[in-house]
C-alpha positions in Angstrom: 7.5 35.4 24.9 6.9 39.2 23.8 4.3 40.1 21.7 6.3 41.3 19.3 7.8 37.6 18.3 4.5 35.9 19.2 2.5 38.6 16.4 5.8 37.5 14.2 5.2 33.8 14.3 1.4 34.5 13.4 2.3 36.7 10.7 4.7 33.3 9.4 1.9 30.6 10.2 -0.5 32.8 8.5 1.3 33.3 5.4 2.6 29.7 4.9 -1.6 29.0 5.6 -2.4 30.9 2.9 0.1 29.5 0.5 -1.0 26.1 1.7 -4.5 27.1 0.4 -3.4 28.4 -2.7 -1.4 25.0 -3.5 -4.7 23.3 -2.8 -6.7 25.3 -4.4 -4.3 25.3 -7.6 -4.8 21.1 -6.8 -8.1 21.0 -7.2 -8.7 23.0 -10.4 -5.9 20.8 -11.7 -8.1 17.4 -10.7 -11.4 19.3 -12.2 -9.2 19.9 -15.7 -8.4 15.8 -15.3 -12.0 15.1 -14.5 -13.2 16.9 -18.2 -10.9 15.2 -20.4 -12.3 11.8 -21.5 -9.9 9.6 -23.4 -10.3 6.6 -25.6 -7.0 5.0 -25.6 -6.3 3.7 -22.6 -2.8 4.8 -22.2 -4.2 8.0 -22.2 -7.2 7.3 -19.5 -3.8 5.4 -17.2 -1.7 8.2 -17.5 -4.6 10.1 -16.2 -5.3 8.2 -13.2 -1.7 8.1 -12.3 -1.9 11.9 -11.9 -4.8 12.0 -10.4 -2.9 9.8 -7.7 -0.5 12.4 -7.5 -2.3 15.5 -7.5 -4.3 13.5 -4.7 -1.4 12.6 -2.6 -0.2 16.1 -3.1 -3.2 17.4 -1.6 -3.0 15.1 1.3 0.5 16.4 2.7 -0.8 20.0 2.0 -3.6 18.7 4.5 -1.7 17.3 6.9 0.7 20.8 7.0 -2.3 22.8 7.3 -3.1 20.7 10.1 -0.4 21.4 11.5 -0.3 25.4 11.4 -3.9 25.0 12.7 -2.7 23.0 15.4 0.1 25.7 15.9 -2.3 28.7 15.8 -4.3 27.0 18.5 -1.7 26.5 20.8 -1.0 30.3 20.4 -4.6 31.6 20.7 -4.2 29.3 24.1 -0.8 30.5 25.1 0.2 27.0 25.5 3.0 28.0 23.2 5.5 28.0 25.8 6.6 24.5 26.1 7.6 21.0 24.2 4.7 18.9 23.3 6.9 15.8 24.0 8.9 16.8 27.1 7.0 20.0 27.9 10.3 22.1 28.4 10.7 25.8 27.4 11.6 26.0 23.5 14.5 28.6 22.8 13.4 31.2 20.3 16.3 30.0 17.9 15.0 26.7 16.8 11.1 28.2 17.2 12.7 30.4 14.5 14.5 27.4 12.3 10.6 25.6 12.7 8.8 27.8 11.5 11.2 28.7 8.4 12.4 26.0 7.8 11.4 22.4 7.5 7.8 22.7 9.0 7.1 20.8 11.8 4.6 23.6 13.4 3.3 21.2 16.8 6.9 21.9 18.3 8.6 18.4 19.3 11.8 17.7 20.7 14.6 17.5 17.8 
């Protein structure tokens, strides 16, 4: 791969990292805001857990992606971009391109 597309696909895993910490971040001060509120009735104090379930949940897949692009950023920082994790062939440059715009599956399997 040239450097030019390898710096390219940094420049994407490093943005999508950094929107992934912004969600996350944007999480947490929304589970802090739940945290404050005390409620007496308890439909209230349910209705409260329920999205604090959510917001938790959230979090985790935000976790899991970030993961992910660290996992990817390693592989780069390695050069052991090269190749499948599953059946170690070559990856064509068009569907490294459709990963890492589209749905995000950053390690690199086979389809």
């Amino acid at each position: 791969m040239d450097a030019a597309s390898l710096r390219r696909y940094e420049e994407k895993l490093l943005k999508r990292k950094e929107q992934v910490l912004a969600a996350m971040a944007h999480l947490e001060k929304e589970k802090q805001e739940l945290l404050g509120q005390k409620h007496l009735d308890w439909l209230d104090q349910a209705w409260d857990e329920n999205e604090m379930r959510v917001l938790e949940r959230l979090n985790d897949g935000y976790l899991r992606e970030l993961g992910k692009i660290e996992m990817a950023e390693g592989r780069i920082s390695s050069e052991s971009y090269e190749g499948c994790l599953a059946c170690h062939q070559p990856i064509e440059k068009a569907r490294l391109n459709k990963i890492l715009t589209g749905r995000r599956s950053y390690v690199i399997l086979c389809p």
